[in-house]
N, C-alpha and C positions, 0 to 999 in steps of 0.2 A: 494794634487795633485799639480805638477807644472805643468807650460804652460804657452808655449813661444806662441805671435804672431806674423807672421809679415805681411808688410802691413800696422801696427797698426796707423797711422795716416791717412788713408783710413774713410770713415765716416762708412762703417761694422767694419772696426775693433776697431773701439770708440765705435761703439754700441755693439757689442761683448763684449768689455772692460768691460764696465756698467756691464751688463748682469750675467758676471761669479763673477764682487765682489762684486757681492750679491749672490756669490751659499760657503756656507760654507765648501764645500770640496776644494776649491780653496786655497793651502797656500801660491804658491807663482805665480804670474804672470810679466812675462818678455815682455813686447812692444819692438819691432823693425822695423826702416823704415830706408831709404837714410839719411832722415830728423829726426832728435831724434823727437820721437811722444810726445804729451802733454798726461798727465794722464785725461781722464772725471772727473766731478765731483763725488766722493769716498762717495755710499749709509755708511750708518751706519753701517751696517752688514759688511764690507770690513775691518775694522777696525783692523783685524788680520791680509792680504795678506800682502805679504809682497811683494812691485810692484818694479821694473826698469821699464826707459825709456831707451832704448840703441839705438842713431845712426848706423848705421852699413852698410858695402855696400855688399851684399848678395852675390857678381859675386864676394868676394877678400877669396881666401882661408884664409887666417890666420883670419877674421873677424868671416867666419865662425865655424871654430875651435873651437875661442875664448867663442862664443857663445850657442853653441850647445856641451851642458855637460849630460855625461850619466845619469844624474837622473833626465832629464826631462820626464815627462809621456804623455802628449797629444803636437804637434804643429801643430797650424794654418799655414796653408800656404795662403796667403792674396794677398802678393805681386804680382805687372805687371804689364807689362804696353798693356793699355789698347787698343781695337781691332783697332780704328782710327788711332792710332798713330804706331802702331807694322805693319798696313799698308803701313803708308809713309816712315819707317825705319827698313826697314827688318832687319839691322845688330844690331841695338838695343834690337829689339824686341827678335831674336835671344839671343842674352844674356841674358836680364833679365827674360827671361818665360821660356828659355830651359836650356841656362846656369848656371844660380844661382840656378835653382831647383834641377837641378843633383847634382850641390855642395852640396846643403843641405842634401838631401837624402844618398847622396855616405858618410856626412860626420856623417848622425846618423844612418846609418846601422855599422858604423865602431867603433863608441862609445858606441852606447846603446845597448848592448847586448840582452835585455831584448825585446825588438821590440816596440818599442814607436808607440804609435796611432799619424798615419800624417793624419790630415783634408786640404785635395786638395779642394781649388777652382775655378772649371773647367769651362766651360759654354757648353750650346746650339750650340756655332758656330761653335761645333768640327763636325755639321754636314751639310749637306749640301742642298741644294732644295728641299723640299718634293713635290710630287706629289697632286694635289685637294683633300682633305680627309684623308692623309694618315695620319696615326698617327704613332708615332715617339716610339720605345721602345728601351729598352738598349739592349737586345737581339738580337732583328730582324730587326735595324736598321743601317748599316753600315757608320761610319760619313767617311767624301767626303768634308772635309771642304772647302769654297769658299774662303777662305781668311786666309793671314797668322796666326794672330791670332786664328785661329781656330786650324791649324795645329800646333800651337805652344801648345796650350792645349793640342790636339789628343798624340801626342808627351812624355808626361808628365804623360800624365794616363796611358799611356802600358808602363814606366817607372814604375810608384810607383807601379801598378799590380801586374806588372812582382816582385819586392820587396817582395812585398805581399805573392805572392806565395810560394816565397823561403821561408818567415819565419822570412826577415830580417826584414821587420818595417810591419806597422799595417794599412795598409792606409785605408780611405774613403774618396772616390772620388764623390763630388759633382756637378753635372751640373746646375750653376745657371742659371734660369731665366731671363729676362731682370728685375732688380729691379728698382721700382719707389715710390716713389719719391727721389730722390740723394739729399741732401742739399749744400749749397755751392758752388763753383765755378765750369761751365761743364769741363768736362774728356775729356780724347783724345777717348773715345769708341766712337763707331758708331752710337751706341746706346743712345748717349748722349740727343737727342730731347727726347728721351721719357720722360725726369724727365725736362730736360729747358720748354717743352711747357708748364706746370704746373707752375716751381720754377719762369720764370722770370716773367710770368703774374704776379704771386701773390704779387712780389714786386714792381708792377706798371711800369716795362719795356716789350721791344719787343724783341719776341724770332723768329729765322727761323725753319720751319716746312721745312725738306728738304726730304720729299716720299710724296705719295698721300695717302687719306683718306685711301684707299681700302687693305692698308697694315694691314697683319696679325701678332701681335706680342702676343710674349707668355710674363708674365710678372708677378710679385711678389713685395709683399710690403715688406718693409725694415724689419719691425718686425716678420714676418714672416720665413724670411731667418735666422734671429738671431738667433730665436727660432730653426731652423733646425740645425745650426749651433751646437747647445746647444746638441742639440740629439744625432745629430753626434758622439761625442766622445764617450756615451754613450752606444751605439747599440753593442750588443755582436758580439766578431769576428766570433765566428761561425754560426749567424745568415745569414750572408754574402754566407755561402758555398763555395762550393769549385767553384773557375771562377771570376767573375767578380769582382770587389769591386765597380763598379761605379754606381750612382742614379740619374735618372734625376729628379731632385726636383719637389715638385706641381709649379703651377703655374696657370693660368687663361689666355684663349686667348682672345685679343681684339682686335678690329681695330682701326686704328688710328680717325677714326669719333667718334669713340665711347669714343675715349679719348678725341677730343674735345667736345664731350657731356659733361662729366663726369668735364671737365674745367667750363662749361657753367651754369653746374648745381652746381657747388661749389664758384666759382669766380664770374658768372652772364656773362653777355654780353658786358661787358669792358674787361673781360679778354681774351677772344676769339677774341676781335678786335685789342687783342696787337700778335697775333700767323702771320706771316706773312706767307703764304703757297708759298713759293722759294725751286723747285724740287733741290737737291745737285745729282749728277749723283756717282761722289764717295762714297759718302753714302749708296742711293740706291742701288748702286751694293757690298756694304758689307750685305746690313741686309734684302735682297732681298735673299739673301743664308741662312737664317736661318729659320728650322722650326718651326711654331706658333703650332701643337699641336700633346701633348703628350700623352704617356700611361705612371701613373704614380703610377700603383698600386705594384711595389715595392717599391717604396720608402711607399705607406703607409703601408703593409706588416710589415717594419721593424721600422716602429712605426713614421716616418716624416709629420708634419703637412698639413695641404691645407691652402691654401689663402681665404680672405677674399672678395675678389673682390675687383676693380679697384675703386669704388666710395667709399670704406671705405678707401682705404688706399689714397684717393687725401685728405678725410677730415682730418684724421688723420694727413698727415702732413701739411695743412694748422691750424689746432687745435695748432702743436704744434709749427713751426717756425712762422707762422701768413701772415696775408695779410695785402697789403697796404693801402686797407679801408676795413673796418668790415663787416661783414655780418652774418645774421640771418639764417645759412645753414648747423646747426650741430644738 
C-alpha cells in the first residue's frame, strides 16, 4: 500500500508516521509539509517501507502534479493552518485550507482513476453554538460555523462528498476533537490552551488560561486519534452508504476546571499556580462557538475507537515527554 501524508511534520502526522511503519501493508510512505518533514525514529518492522521526506508547497500546481501520482492508494490530508491564525488572516487561511485542498483533490481525481481513499482532517468548529444539552450529530446537526476556520473546514467536506459521490476519490471525513496533549511549541489554534495549560506547567513555565473555568470542551488524546486515523483508511466504502462520508470522532466533554483538576492531580499544586487565568476576548469568542457534546455512535458503528478520558491521556503524556520535577502520579 502507498500513502502520501501531508502535514507530515505536524506532531499527528509524526505520530501517524510511527504508527503505519509498523503496519506491514505499508510499502511505501511519502511525508509532505511547506518544511521538508524529518522521518520519526524507524520501529524494526519498518524496515521494508520504502519512505520520502518531500518539501512541497501544496497551493503551487506543478508541486502538486509532481507529487500526487496515480498509484498512490490512501492520502492523509493533515495540512492548515490552524483556527487562531485562519482568524487574523483570512486571505491566508483561505488558501491553504480551501485552496491547496481543491488542488489536491481536483489533482487526484484527474490521475487516479481508480478513486484513492482521501482521509480529510476536519474538526468540530465546522459547527456552530449548541444550545444547553444539545448534542451534536452528523445528521441532524447543521454546522453554522462561528469562525473562519470553521467555514473553511465546512467548505472542504461538501467538496471531498460531493467527489465521493461522483465516484471520483474515496473520502473519509473526520471531525476532530480538540486534541490534548499537543507537544512542542503552541499552534496558531484557538484551541491552543487546551494542551499549553498542561505542556508549559510541566516544563516549569507559566502559561495563560484565556476562557473561564465553566467552559465546555469536547476533547481527545493524541493516541487515540492515531488510532482513528489508522481505521480510517480501513472502513469499507460501502459501509459509508449512500450520503454522508463525514464522522464526528469520539471524544470526551470536559470543562476547563476539570482540566485544571486533572493538572493538579498529575503536576500537584506547583503546576496550577504556574496557569495564569487572563480572560483573551478573541479566543473566547472562537471556541465559545464550538460544541462540547456529541452523538458519536456512527462513528463507533463503523468500528472508531472511544477515548480514554482526560486524566489518562494528561499522564500519558507527562509519562512520555516528562516533567520538570518528578512525581509519584502514574
Amino acid at each position: 500500500m502507498r500513502v502520501l501524508i501531508t502535514g507530515a511534520s505536524g506532531f499527528i502526522g509524526q505520530a501517524l508516521t510511527t504508527t503505519l511503519l509498523s503496519s506491514p501493508s505499508i510499502t511505501h510512505l511519502t511525508l509532505t509539509d511547506i518544511v521538508e518533514p524529518t522521518l520519526p525514529p524507524i520501529p524494526n518492522s519498518a524496515r521494508e517501507t520504502s519512505t520520502r521526506c518531500i518539501q512541497a508547497d501544496l497551493t503551487s500546481p506543478q508541486a502538486c502534479s509532481a507529487l500526487l501520482t496515480p498509484d498512490l492508494d490512501v492520502v492523509y490530508l493533515l495540512h492548515g493552518l490552524m483556527s487562531g491564525a485562519a482568524e487574523a488572516d483570512l486571505e491566508l487561511g483561505l488558501k491553504v485550507n480551501i485552496d491547496s485542498t481543491r488542488l489536491i483533490l481536483d489533482v487526484l481525481r484527474r490521475v487516479n482513476v481508480k478513486g484513492v481513499k482521501v482521509v480529510y482532517a476536519s474538526s468540530t468548529a465546522v459547527f456552530g453554538p449548541s444550545q444547553p444539552g444539545e448534542v451534536v450529530t452528523e445528521a441532524g446537526t447543521v454546522p453554522s460555523p462561528g469562525s473562519s476556520y470553521g467555514a473553511q473546514k465546512a467548505m472542504c467536506e461538501l467538496l471531498l462528498n460531493d467527489y465521493s459521490r461522483r465516484g471520483l476519490l474515496d473520502g473519509r471525513i473526520l471531525r476532530f476533537p480538540t486534541i490534548i496533549v499537543r507537544p512542542g511549541m503552541p499552534s496558531g489554534a484557538a484551541s491552543s490552551f487546551c494542551s499549553g495549560m498542561f505542556r508549559e506547567p510541566f516544563k516549569g513555565e507559566r502559561c495563560q488560561l484565556p476562557v473561564g473555568r465553566e467552559l465546555e470542551v469536547w476533547v481527545c488524546a493524541t493516541k487515540t486519534v492515531v488510532r482513528n486515523l489508522i481505521i480510517a483508511k480501513d472502513v469499507p466504502t460501502e459501509r459509508f452508504g449512500i450520503g454522508s462520508r463525514v464522522v464526528n470522532l469520539p471524544g470526551v466533554t470536559v470543562t476547563v476546571g476539570e482540566m485544571l483538576e486533572a493538572l493538579r492531580e498529575v503536576g500537584g499544586e506547583e503546576a496550577v499556580a504556574l496557569v495564569d487565568e487572563k480572560r483573551d476576548e478573541n479566543v473566547a469568542k472562537i471556541v465559545n462557538t464550538w460544541p462540547a457534546r456529541f452523538d458519536t455512535r456512527r462513528a463507533e458503528e463503523l468500528g472508531f475507537v472511544g477515548d480514554e478520558g482526560l486524566v489518562k491521556a494528561v499522564k500519558d503524556y507527562a509519562r512520555e515527554y516528562g516533567m520538570k520535577q518528578d512525581r509519584d502520579c502514574f
